[in-house]
C-alpha positions in Angstrom: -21.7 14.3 1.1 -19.3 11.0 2.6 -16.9 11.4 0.2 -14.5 7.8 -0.8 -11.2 8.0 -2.2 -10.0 4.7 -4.8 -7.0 4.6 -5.9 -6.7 3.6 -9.9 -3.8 0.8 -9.6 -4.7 -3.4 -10.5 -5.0 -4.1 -6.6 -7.7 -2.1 -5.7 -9.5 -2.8 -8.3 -11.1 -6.0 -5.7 -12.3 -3.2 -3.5 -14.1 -1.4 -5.9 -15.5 -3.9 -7.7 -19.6 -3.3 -6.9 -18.4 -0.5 -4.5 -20.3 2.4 -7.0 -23.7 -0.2 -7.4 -24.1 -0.7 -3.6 -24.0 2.8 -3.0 -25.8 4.1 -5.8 -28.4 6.1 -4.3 -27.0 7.4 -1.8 -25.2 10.4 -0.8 -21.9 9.3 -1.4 -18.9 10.9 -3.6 -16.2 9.0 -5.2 -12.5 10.6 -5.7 -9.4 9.5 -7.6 -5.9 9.3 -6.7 -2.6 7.9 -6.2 -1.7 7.1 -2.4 0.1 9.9 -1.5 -2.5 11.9 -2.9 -5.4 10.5 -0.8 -3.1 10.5 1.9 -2.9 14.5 2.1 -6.7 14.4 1.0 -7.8 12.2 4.1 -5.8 14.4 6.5 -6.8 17.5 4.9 -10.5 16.3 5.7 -11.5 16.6 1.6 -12.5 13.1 1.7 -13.7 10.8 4.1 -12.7 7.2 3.8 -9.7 5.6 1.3 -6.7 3.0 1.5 -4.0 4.9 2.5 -0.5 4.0 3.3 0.2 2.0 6.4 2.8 4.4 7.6 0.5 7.4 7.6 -2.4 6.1 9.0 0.3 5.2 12.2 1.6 8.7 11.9 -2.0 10.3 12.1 -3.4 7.5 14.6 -5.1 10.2 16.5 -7.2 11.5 13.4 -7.9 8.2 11.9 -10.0 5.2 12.5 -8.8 2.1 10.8 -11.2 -0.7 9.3 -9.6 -3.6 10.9 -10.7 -6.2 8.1 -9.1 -5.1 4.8 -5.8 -3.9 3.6 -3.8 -5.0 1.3 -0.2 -6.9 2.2 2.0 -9.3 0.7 3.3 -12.9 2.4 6.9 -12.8 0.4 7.1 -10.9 -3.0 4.3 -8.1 -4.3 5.8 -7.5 -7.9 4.6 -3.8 -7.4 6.7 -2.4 -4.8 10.4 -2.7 -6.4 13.5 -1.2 -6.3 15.2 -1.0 -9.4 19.4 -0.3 -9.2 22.6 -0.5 -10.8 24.2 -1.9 -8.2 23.5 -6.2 -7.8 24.4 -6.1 -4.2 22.0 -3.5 -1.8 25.3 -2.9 0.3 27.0 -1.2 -2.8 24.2 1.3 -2.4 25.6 3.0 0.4 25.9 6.6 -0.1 24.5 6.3 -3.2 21.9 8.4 -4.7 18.7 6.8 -4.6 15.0 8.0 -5.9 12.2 7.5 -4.3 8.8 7.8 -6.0 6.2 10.5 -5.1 3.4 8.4 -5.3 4.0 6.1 -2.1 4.7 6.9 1.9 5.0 3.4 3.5 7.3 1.6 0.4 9.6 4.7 0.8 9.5 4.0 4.7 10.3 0.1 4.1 13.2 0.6 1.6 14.6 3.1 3.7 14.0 0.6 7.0 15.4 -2.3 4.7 18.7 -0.3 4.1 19.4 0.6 7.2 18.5 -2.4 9.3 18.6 -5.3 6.9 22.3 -4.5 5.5 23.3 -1.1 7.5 23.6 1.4 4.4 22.7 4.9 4.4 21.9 6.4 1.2 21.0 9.7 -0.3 17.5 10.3 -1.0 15.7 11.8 -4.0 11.9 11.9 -4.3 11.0 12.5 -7.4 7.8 12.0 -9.7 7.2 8.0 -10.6 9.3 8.0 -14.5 11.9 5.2 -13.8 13.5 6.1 -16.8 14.3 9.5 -15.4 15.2 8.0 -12.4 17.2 5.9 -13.0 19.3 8.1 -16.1 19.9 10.5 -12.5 20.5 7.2 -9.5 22.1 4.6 -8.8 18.5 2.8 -8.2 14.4 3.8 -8.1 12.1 2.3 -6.0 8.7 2.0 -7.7 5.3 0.8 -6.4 1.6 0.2 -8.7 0.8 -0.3 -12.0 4.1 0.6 -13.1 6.2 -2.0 -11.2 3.7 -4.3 -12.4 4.8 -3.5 -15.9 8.4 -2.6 -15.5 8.6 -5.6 -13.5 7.6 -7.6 -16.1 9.5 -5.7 -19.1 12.9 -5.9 -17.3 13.5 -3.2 -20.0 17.4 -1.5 -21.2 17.5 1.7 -19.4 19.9 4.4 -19.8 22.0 5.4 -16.6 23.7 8.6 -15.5 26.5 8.6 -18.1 24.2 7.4 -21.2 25.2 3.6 -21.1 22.3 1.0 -21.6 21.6 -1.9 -19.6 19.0 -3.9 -17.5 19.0 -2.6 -13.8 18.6 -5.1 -11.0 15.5 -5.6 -9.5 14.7 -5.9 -5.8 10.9 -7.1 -4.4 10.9 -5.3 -1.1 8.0 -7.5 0.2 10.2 -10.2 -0.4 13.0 -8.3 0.8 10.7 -7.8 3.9 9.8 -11.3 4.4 13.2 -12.9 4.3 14.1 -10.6 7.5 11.1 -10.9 9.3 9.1 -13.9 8.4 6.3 -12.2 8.6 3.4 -10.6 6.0 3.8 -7.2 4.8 1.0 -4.4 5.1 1.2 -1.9 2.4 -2.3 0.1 2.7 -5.0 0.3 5.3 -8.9 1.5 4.8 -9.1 4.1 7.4 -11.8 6.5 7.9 -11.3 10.0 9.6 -12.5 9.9 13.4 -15.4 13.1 12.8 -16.6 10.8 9.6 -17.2 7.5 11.4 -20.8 8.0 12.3 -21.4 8.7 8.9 -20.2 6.3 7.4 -21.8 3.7 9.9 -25.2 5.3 9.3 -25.2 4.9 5.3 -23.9 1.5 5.0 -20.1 2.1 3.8 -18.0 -0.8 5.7 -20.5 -3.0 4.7 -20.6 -2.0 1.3 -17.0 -2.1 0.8 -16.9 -5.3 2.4 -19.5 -7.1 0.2 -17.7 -5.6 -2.8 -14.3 -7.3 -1.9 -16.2 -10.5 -1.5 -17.6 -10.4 -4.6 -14.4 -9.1 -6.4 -12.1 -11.2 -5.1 -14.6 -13.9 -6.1 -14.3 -12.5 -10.1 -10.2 -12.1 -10.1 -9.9 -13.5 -13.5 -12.8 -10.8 -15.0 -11.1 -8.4 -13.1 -7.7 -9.3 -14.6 -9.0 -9.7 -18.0 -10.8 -6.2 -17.8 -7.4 -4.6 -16.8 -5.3 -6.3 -18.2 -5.3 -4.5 -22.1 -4.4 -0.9 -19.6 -1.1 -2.4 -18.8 -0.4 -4.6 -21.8 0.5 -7.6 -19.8 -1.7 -10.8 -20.1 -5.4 -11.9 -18.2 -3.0 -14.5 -16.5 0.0 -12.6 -15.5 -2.3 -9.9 -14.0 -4.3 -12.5 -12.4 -1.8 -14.3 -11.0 -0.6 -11.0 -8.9 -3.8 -10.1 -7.3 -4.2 -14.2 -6.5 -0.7 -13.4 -4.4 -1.7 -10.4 -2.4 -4.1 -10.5 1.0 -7.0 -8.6 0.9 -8.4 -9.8 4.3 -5.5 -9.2 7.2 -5.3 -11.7 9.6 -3.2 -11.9 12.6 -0.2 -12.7 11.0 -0.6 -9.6 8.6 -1.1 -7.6 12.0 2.0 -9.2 13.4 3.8 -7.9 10.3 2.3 -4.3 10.8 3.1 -3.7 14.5 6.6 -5.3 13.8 6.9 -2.3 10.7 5.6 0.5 12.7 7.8 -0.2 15.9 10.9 -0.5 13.8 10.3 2.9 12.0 7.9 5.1 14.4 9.3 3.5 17.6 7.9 1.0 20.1 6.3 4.8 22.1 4.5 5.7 18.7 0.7 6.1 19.4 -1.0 3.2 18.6 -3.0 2.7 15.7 -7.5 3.2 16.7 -9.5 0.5 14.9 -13.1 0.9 13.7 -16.0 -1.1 15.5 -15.9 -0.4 19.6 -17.8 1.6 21.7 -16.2 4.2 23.6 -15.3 3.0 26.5 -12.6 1.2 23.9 -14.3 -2.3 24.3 -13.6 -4.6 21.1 -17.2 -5.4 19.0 -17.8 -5.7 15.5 -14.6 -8.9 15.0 -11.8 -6.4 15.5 -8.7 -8.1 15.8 -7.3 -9.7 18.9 -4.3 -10.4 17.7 -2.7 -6.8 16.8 -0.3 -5.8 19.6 -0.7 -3.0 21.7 -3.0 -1.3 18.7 -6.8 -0.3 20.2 -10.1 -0.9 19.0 -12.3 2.0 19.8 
């Protein structure tokens, strides 16, 4: 059994759109999580392909093949990767206590890059499960990523802080954040398949399924958006309007962005990332991207 894992946030949902119908028939498995969970889950080898964050799948390079076309990533603001704070400055932070949620590996990565080499801060960090009213009743800010940035992001809601006082936290977009530093896109998730798998998944269809289904999706935004919207409470337009901001298909800029990520938080010595769709002798086929630096296609 090739087993998938989808994550349940608003920007997947163009992945998955005729995923399940292309593959019905076949002898494929579908599991849900959030990021970090599927992140574990991939590595743990109890699924087979997923999105999974950026950071991890450079971490685990060796285990993992990466599908060179799809991601997703940001060109300036995401609206669901935000850091919420007391503080309206990101320098007042230092030495703060900050909490990070659970749910995400390379958001957590990027604030703490952000921090340290955007406006030299150090800070104390908290992981803790994804209830930014918990949060931030216990820190001085929250970072936050999915479906409940979206909202929160939106809501710009009082909050209570560590000594019971209400009031409306600042809020930070760390693709934006990202963007004004670098100039470059942001890559929050990769589809990446584990190594042992990658047969299997070539011999039932999978990449070309999942493919297809983001071309359809992404061609049915506003359905999509109107479908999910009522889960969130927000509007057809306002959810529509994210997804039409993010990149689904990464191009060399988006790569650009990615090695420039990865070297600044793994080092430039980090193993580089393998990319699906090369034979072994590690000669690019199948449109693998030129333009990522130093990363092989094998």
């Amino acid at each position: 059994m090739f087993t998938i894992g989808l994550i349940d946030y608003l920007n997947t949902q163009p992945f998955q759109h005729s995923l399940a119908a292309r593959l019905a028939g076949i002898d494929v498995d579908f599991v849900r999580g959030v990021p970090t969970e599927l992140n574990r889950a991939l590595l743990a080898g109890e699924i087979d392909l997923a999105p999974i964050s950026s950071i991890e799948a450079a971490r685990h390079a060796g285990e993992v093949l990466v599908l060179p076309g799809l991601g997703i990533a940001s060109r300036g603001a995401v609206k669901t990767v935000l850091l919420f704070s007391w503080r309206a400055d990101m320098r007042e932070l230092a030495d703060e206590p900050l909490a990070l949620t659970d749910q995400s590996a390379t958001s957590s990565a990027l604030l703490q890059w952000l921090l340290r080499d955007r406006y030299g801060v150090a800070a104390q960090w908290r992981t803790r499960p994804q209830d930014l009213a918990a949060m931030m009743k216990e820190c001085s800010g929250a970072l936050v990523i999915g479906d409940t940035a979206l909202v929160e992001g939106e809501r710009r809601s009082r909050l209570r802080n560590s000594v019971g006082a209400r009031a409306r936290p600042f809020v930070f977009d760390l693709g934006e954040e990202w963007f004004r530093q670098t100039g470059l896109p942001f890559v929050f998730a990769l589809w990446a398949v584990r190594r042992e798998a990658a047969a299997e998944l070539r011999r039932l269809g999978v990449s070309e399924a999942l493919a297809a289904s983001t071309a359809e999706g992404l061609a049915a935004l506003d359905a999509i958006a109107g479908a999910y919207a009522p889960r969130l409470g927000l509007s057809a337009t306002a959810c529509a309007s994210y997804l039409r901001a993010l990149r689904f298909h990464l191009d060399e800029h988006d790569w650009q962005g990615l090695t420039r990520f990865l070297d600044g938080v793994l080092g430039v010595q980090r193993e580089a990332l393998r990319l699906l769709g090369a034979d072994e002798d590690g000669a690019a086929r199948d449109g693998a991207p030129s333009a990522v630096e130093r990363e092989r296609c094998v």
